[in-house]
Residue, then its C-alpha position, 0 to 999 in steps of 0.5 A: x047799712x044806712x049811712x052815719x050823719x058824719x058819712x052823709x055829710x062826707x059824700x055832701x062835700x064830696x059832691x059839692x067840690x066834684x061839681x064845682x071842680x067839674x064846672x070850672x075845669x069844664x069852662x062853664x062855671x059862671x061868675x055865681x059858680x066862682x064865687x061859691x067857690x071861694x066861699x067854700x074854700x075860704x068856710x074850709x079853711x083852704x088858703x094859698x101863698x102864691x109861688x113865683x110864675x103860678x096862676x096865683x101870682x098872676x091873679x095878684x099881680x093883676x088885682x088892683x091893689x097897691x103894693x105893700x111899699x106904696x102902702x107904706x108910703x102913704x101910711x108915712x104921708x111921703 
């Protein structure tokens, strides 16, 4: 029996998330492959809060972003 656009689109996205999975966990994923990640995830509406001692908390942590107290601090002109 011939697949349903809605199937086809199923195994397109499954096949997508498996390689992108399978490169990253595998070591082999290039900065391109990172970022094709993130895209799709943030297309798919998947975000993250990052829980204490996570990898998440880790990449935030290391981002070099202010904090939100320095923030607000310059937003006060202190």
């Amino acid at each position: 029996m011939a697949k349903t656009k809605e199937q086809k689109l199923e195994s397109l996205f499954d096949l997508v998330c498996d390689e992108l999975t399978g490169r990253i966990v595998s070591g082999e994923a290039t900065s391109t492959d990172i970022n094709v990640s993130r895209q799709f995830l943030k297309d798919n509406g998947i975000t993250a809060t990052p829980a204490e001692a996570s990898p998440l908390e880790g990449l935030v942590n290391a981002l070099p972003f202010p904090s939100s107290d320095e923030v607000s601090k310059v937003a006060e002109g202190n």
